[in-house]
C-alpha positions in Angstrom: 207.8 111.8 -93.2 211.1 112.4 -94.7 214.4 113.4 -92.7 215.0 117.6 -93.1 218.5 117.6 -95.3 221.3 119.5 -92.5 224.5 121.2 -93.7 227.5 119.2 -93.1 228.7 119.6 -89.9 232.2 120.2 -88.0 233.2 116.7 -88.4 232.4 115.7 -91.7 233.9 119.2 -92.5 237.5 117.7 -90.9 236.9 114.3 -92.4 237.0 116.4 -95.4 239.8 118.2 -94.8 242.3 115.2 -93.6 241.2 113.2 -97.1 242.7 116.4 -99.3 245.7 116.2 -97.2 246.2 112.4 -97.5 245.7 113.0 -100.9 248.0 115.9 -101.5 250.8 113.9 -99.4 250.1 111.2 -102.1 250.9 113.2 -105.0 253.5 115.2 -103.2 255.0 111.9 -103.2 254.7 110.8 -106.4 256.5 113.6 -108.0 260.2 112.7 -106.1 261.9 110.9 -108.1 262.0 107.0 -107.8 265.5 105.7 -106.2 265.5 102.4 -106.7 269.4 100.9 -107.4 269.9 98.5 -110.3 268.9 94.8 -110.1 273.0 94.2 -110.9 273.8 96.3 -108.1 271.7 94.9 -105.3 272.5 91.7 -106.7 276.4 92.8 -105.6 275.2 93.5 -102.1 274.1 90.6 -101.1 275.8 87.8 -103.3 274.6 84.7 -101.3 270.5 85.8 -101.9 270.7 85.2 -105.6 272.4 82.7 -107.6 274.7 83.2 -109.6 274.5 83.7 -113.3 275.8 82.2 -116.3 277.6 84.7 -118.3 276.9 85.6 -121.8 278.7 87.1 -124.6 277.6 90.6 -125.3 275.1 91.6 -127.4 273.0 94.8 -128.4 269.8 93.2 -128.3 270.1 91.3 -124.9 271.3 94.8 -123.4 268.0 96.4 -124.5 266.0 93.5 -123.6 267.9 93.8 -120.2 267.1 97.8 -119.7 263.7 96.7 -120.2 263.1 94.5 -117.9 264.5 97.1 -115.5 262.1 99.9 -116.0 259.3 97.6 -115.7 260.6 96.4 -112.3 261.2 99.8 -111.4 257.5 101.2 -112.7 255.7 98.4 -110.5 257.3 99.8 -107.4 254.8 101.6 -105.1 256.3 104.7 -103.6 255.6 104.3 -99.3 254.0 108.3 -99.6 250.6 106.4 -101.9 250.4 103.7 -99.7 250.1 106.0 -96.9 248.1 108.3 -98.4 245.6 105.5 -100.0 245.3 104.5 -96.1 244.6 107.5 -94.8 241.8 107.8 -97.3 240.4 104.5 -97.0 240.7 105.2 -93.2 238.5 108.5 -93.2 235.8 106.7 -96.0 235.5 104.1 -93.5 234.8 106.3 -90.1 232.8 109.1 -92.5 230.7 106.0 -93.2 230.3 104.9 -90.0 229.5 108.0 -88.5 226.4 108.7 -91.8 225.3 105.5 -91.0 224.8 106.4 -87.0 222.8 109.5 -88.2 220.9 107.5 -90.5 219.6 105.1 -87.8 219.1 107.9 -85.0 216.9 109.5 -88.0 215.2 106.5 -88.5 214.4 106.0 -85.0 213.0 109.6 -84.9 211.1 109.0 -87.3 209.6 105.6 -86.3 209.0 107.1 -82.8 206.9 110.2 -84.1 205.1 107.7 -86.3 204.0 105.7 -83.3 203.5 108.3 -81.1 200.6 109.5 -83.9 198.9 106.2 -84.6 198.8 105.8 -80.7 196.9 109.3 -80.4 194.7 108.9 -83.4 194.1 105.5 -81.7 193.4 107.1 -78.1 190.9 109.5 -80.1 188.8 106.9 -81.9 188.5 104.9 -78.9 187.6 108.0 -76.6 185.2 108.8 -79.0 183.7 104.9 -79.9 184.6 103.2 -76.8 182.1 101.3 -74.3 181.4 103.1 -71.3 179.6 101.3 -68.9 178.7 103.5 -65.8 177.3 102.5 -62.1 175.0 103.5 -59.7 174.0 101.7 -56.7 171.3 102.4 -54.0 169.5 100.5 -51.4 165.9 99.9 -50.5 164.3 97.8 -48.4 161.0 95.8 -50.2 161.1 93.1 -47.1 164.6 93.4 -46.5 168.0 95.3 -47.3 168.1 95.4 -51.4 171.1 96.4 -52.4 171.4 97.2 -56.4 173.3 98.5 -59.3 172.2 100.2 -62.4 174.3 99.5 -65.5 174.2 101.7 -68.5 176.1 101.8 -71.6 177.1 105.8 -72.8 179.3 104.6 -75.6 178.7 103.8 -79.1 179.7 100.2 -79.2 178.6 97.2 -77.2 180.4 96.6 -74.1 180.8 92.7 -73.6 182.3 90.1 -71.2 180.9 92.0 -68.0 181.9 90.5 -64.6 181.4 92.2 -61.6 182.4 90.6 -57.9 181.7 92.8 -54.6 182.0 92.0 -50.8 179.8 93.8 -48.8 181.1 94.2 -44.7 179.7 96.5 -41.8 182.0 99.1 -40.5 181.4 101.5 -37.7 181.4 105.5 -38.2 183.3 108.3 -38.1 186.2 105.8 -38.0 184.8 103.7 -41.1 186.9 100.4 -39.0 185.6 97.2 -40.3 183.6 95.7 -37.5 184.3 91.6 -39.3 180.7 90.8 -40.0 181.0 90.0 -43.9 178.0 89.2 -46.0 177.7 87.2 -48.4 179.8 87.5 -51.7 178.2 89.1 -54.2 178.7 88.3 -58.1 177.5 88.5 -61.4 178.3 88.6 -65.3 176.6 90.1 -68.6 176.7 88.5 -71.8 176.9 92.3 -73.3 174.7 96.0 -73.0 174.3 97.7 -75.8 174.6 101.2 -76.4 171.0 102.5 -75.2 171.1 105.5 -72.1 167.5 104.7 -72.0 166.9 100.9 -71.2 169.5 100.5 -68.4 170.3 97.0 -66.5 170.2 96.1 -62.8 171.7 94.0 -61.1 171.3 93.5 -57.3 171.3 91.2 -54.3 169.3 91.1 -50.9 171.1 91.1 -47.4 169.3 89.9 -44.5 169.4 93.7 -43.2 166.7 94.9 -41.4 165.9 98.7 -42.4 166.3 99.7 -38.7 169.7 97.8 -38.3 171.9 100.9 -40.3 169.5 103.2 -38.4 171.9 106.2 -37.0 172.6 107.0 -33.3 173.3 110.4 -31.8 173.4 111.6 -35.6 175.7 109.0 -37.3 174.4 106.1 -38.9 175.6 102.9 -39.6 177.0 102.0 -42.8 178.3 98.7 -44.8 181.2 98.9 -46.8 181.2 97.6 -51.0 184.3 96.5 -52.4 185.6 94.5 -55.7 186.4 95.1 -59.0 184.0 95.3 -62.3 185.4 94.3 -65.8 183.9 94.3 -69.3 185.9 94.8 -72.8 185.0 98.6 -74.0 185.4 97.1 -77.8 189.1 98.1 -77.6 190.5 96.5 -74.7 189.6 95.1 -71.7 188.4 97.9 -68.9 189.4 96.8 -65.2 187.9 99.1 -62.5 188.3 99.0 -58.7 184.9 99.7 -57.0 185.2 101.6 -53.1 181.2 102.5 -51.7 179.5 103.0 -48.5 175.6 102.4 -48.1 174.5 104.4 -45.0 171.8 104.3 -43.3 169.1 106.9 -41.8 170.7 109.3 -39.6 167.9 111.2 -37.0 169.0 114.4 -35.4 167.5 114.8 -32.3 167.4 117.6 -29.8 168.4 117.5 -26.3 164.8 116.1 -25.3 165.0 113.5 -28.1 162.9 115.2 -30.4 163.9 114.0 -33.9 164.8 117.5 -35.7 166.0 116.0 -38.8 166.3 113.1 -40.7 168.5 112.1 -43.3 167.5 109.1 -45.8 169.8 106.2 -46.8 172.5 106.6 -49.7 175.5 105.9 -51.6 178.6 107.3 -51.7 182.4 106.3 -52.6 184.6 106.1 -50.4 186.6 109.7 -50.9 183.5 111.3 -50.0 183.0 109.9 -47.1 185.3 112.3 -44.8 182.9 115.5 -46.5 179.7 113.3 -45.5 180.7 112.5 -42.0 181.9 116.0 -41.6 178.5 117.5 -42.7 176.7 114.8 -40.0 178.9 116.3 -37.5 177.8 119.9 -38.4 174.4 119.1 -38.5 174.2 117.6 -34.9 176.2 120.8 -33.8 173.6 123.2 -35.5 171.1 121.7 -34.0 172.5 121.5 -31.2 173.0 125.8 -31.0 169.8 126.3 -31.9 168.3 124.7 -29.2 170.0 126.1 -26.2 169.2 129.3 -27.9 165.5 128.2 -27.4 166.3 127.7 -23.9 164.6 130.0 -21.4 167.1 131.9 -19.3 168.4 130.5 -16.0 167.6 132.9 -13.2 169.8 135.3 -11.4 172.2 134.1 -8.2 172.3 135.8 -5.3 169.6 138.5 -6.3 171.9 139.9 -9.4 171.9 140.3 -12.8 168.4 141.3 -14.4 165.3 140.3 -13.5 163.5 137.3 -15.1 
């Protein structure tokens, strides 16, 4: 991507303009005329700096070779106005450098930065679009005892390798989800690779010496355990770290005021932000229920002989 070419602006505009007047003082100066003094006469000024000369008859030739030498003193002179000016120019060529060489660089580092800035989208969109992505879903059943499993399944287009899961499952107590310090055991495992197929998923899973009826719900509100850890694998990019939050509850029954289960509601899976909905709705439930059967209640009779008859 090449730099867009700018007009000059206000200060190479003045740089400009104090190089034509350095240079017009220069030649302003050139023009007066040179006032040097003679070599003789200087000479008379101060006696004791040079030493003193034989003297010579006179002689035609030696005067002209003498008025030579003179003018070629007095042409090698540099007049003080072109130093000056040759400093003032040299002065502005070196800041107008400078300062084209600042623009350059901030250019450059535009540049480079938009450059990156692509290659790291068109990298986000390849891998967004290639990338492994290994989803979860765990549930629970109980064949003898609590089984509690995870199905993997790849929905990218590349393999997804180096898989490495590691969970601690704990009881906690509902609505207030407080961990009631009875861990289970630790529960691990890793995957060579899984390949891109939706339709030949991989489980994993452990069994906890649960009984079915131990996360059975009281009053409405079951029990629950609480799943924690982390689950790794490399997408085919770079490696994918994900923080895992789940509660397994148990059957909640929903009973009326004589016990009579009403309701029940099975055993499931859910993270940890949807817990506050779930207990809410348990909550609601018992409260419906609740309604509904003092509505079914016959009416209580009348004190005192008033109110209408039964």
């Amino acid at each position: 991507m090449e730099p867009e070419t700018k007009p000059p602006s206000c200060a190479q505009i003045a740089l400009w303009s104090l190089a034509l007047l350095g240079f017009l003082a220069s030649v302003s100066g050139l023009s007066a005329p040179l006032k040097n003094k003679p070599i003789n006469d200087q000479a008379d000024e101060h006696p004791g700096d040079t030493p003193a000369r034989e003297e010579r008859p006179w002689s035609p030739l030696v005067e002209a070779r003498a008025d030579q030498n003179d003018a070629r003193q007095n042409g090698r002179k540099v007049h003080p106005y072109l130093k000056f000016g040759v400093n003032v120019l040299t002065l502005l060529a070196v800041v107008w450098y400078a300062w084209e060489a600042r623009q350059q660089r901030v250019t450059m580092d535009n540049t480079f930065k938009q450059v990156q800035q692509q290659n790291n989208l068109m990298q986000q969109q390849v891998e967004g679009a290639m990338a492994a992505i290994i989803t979860k879903q765990f549930r629970i059943t109980w064949p003898k005892q609590a089984y509690l499993s995870v199905i993997l399944d790849n929905r990218g287009r590349v393999i997804g390798s180096d898989i490495y899961a590691g969970f601690q499952v704990t009881e906690v107590s509902l609505p207030t989800g407080k961990d009631l310090g009875k861990a289970l055991p630790k529960w691990e495992f890793s995957i060579p690779a899984i390949a891109p197929a939706p339709d030949l998923p991989l489980e994993r899973g452990v069994y906890l010496n649960i009984p079915q009826e131990a996360l059975k719900g009281i009053d409405g509100m079951p029990r629950a355990l609480k799943l924690t850890g982390t689950f790794t694998y490399f997408n085919g990019f770079h490696n994918n770290l994900e923080s895992v939050c789940y509660y397994v509850l148990g059957e909640a029954d929903f009973t009326n005021e004589k016990g009579a289960v009403v309701q029940r509601v099975g055993p499931t899976v859910i993270t940890c932000e949807a817990l506050p909905a779930q207990v809410a709705l348990y909550l609601q439930n018992q409260k419906d229920i609740g309604a509904q059967w003092t509505r079914l209640l016959p009416a209580s009779p009348p004190r005192n002989g008033f109110g209408p008859p039964r």
